[in-house]
N, C-alpha and C positions, 0 to 999 in steps of 0.2 A: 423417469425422473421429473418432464415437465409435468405429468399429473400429481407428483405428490406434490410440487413448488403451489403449483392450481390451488389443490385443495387444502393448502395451509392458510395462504392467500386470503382465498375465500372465508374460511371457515375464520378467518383471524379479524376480516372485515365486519362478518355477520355480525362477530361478539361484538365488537366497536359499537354498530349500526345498533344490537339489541341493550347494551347496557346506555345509550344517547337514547335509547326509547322511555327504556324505564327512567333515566333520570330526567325528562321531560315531562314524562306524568306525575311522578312526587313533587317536581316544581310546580307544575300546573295547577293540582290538587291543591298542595298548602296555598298558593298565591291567590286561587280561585276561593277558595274557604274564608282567606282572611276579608279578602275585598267583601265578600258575602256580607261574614261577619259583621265587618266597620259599617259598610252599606247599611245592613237592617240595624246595628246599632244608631246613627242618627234616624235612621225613620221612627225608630219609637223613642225615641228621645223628642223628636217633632210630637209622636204622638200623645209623649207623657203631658206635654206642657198645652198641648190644643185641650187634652183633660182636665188639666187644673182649670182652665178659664169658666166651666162651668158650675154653678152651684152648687154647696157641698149635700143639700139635701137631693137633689136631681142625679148627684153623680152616685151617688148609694143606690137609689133606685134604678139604675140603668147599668150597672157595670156588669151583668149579665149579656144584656143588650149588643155594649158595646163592644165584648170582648167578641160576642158571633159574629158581628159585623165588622171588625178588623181582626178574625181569626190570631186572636193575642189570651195570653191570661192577661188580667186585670188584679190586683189589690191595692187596695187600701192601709194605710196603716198610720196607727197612730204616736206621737209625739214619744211617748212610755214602748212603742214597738209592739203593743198589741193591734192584732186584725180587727179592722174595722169591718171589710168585704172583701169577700174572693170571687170572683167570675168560675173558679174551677172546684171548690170546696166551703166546708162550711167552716165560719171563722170561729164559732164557740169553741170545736175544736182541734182548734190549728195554735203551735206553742206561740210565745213571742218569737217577733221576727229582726228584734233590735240588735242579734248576734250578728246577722246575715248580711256582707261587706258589701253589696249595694246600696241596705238601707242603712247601715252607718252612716258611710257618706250622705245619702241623703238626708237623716234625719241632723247630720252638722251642717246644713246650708248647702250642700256639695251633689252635682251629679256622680252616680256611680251606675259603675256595671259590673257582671261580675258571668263566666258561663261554669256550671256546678251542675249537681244531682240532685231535684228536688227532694225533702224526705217526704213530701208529703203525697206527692204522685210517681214515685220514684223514673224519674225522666229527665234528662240532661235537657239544658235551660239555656238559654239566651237572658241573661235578667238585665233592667236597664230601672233607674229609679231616680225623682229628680223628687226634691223638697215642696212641699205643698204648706195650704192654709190651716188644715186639720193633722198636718203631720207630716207624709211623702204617698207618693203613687210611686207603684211599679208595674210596668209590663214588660212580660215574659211570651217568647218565643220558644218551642221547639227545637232542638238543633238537628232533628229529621228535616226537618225542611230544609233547611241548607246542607245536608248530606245529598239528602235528593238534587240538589241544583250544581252542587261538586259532581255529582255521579251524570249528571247530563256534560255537564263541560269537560268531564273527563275523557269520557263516551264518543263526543266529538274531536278532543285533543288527538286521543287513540286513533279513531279512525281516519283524522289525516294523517297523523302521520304511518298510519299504515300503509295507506294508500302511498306516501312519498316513499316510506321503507322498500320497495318491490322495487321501482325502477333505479333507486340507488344502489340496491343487489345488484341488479344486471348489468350497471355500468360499472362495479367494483369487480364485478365477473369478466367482464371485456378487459378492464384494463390487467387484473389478474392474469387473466390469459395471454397478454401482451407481454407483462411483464417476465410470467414465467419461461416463455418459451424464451427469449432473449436471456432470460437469465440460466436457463440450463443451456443454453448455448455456447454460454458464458463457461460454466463449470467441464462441459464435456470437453472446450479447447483448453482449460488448464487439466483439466486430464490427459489430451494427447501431448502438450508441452512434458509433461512428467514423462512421460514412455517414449520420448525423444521425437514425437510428430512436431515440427517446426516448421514445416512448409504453408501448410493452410494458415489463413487468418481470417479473423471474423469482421464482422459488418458494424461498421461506426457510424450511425447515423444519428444527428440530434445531439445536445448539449446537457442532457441527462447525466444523472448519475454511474448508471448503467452505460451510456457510449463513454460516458472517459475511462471507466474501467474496462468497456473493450480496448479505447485505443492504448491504454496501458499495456496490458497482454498482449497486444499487436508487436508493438517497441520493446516488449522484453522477447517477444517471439524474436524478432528479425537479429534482437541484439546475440540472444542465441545462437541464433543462425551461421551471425558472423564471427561469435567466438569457435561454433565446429567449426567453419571453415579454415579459420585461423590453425586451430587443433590440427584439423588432416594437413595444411599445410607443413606444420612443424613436422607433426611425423612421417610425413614423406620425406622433409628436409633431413630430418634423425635420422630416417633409413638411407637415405642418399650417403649421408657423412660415415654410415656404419660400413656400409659394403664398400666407400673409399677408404675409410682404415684399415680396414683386413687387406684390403688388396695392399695399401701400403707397406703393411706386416709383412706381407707375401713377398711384395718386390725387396722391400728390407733385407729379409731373412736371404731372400734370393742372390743379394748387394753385399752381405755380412761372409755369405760362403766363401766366394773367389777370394777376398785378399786374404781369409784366413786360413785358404788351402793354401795360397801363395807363402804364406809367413810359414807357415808349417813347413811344407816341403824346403824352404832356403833354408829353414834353422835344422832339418835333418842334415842338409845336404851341407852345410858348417859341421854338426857335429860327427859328420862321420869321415871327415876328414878334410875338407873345402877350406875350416878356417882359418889352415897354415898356409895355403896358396895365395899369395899375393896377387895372383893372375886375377885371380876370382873373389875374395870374401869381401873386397871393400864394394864391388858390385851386387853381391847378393845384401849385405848390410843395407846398401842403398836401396834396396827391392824391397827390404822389410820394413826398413822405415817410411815406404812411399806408402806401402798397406795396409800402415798401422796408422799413417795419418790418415788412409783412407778411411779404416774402423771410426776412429775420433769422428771427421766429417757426419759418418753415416749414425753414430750414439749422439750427438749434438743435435741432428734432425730430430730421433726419437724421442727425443726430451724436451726439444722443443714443443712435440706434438703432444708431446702429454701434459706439459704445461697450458698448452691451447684448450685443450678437452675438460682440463680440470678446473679452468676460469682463473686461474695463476699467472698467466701470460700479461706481463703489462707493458704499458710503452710509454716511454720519456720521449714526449713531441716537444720538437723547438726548431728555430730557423737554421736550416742549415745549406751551406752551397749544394747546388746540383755537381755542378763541374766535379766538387773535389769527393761525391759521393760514387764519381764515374770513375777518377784516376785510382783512388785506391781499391774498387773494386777488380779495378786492372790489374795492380801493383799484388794484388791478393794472389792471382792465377798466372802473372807473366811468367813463372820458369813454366808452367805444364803448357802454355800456350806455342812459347817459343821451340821444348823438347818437341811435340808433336808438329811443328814444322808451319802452323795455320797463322793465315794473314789475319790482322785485326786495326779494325777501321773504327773509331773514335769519335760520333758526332755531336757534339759538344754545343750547348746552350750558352747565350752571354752569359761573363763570368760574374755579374752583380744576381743571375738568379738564384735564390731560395727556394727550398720547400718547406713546410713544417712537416717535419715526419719524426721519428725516430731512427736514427742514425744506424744504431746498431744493426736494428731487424732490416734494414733496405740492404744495407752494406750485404747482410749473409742471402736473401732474396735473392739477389745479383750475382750472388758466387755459386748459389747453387743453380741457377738456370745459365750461367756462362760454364759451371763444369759437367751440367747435361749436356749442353751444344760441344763440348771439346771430345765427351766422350764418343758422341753418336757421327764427328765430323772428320772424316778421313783426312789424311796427310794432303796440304796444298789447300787447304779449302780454307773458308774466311769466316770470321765469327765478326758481327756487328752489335757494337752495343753504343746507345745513343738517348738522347733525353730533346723534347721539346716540348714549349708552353703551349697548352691548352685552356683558352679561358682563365679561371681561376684553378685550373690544377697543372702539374706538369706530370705527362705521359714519360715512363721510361720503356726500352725496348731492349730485349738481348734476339738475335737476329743469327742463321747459323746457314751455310749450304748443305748440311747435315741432310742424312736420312729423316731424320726426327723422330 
């Protein structure tokens, strides 16, 4: 993976590096041609006008001359646009030249220039032509020559900047290579995040772009981390809660038997003849109705808890006394406490204390862990139940000499 990152890198630099090449040499070229250009157009424009100062019979005779010794063409021309002399051809038969947009201008008072194809030596021209006393001069240049002198500053353009292209590679290579290994580093820990690897983290060094997007993936790593653990918490805590409901079921089911065999067996033992004995039916009636408010109690839990399970369960909190949350908790269970014969000891908070709770749910709280203690607490023995301030909450306690 970090070689192919390498050699995209690379290869994406190179392109960079080769098209800044070329477009340094087209610049180069045209900017070098034109300066050329402008350059040798004032020099024969210097030269047009150093020519007029001399003689017009002198300068006929020497425009041979002159042209070898400033490697230039030379003409002459007259007023009407015909050739007077040419340094390069013969003028008898060369056309008029009064079409030709240098010497336009020149022959209206005006320097002109103009770069064309001669037709007469078929060769691309430099022309430059300034107004004279016999009509205009023109000298023409070549534009080999200034191809040639583009093709040297070219030549040397290239060759620096080749010579800079190499070591710009190697340093686009180094840092490529920097970059890529970090960055497949990068990509192989969002690969292990994906298949659930969260433990490792990567290395955040530097204020790059590359280290914030490590320390990104770092922070999504950890935050990961912390939602599994959260996760396995929960479902540990789900399984905790499941195997206390079944057992709950269990003991239920276990809790639902006895009164029901109870009621069962009394209502046979009524109907098979019991419930004309006065000795006997108003005590069994009493035994049925103690098992069937047992039933109630134990279907009241149930639903309770199902209410709990199903997010239904809600509760009306507001201020309410402790004291009077304790007496009718009492008042609740006093005949079964006083039948089965057990002391009960009352420890009671100031009567100005509040809780905020919900009345109802504490009230049955309290009934169902004082009718565990009464169940499990033999004859003679003592059940405590009591409330005091802690801090900002009040502690309640149901208390038993019970087996437990």
């Amino acid at each position: 993976m970090t070689g192919r990152i390498f050699l995209k890198l690379i290869l994406t630099v190179t392109c960079v590096l080769a098209v800044a090449l070329v477009a340094a040499d087209v610049l180069t070229s045209r900017v070098a041609e034109q300066s050329y250009i402008d350059t040798l157009r004032r020099e024969l424009t210097e030269r047009c006008r150093t020519l007029a100062l001399q003689p017009e019979a002198d300068l006929r005779s020497t425009v041979r001359e002159y042209a070898r010794a400033g490697q230039v063409r030379v003409t002459l021309i007259a007023p009407d646009g015909a050739v007077l002399a040419d340094s390069d051809a013969d003028p008898d038969r060369m056309e008029n030249h009064r079409g030709r947009p240098e010497l336009r201008a020149a022959l209206e008072g005006r320097e002109g220039s103009s770069i064309r194809l001669s037709p007469t030596l078929n060769i691309r021209f430099l022309y430059v032509a300034i107004p004279a006393r016999y009509g205009a001069i023109r000298l023409a240049v070549p534009l080999s020559r200034i191809d040639a002198q583009v093709s040297r500053v070219r030549g040397q353009v290239l060759l620096a900047t080749g010579l800079a292209f190499l070591p710009a590679v190697l340093i686009a290579a180094i840092l490529a290579r920097q970059y890529s290994r970090r960055l497949g580093d990068i990509i192989r820990y969002a690969g292990k995040l994906t298949t659930g690897d969260i433990d490792t983290r990567l290395r955040a060094q530097g204020r790059g772009e590359l280290s914030i997007l490590a320390r990104e993936l770092n922070e999504t790593g950890e935050k990961l981390h912390g939602m599994l653990q959260q996760l396995q918490h929960e479902r540990a805590e789900l399984e905790r809660l499941e195997r206390f409901r079944k057992e709950f079921l269990i003991n239920v089911s276990h809790e639902l038997r006895t009164p029901l065999a109870s009621i069962q067996g009394y209502a046979e033992t009524l109907l098979d003849g019991a419930l004309h004995d006065p000795l006997h039916n108003a005590r069994f009636v009493g035994i049925i109705k103690q098992n069937a408010e047992r039933l109630g109690s134990l279907v009241a839990d149930l639903m309770t808890l199902s209410r709990i399970e199903l997010g239904s369960q809600k509760l009306a909190v507001s201020p309410f006394p402790v004291c009077e949350l304790l007496r009718q908790a009492v008042e609740s269970l006093r005949p079964l406490i006083a039948k089965k014969g057990i002391g009960l000891h009352l420890d009671l908070p100031p009567e100005e204390t509040e809780a905020q709770c919900d009345s109802e749910a504490v009230h049955q709280i309290l009934c169902n862990l004082m009718d565990n203690s009464l169940k499990y607490t033999p004859e003679g023995g003592e059940l405590r139940l009591g409330a005091r301030v802690a801090g900002a909450l009040v502690e309640l306690s149901v208390a038993d000499t019970g087996a437990g």
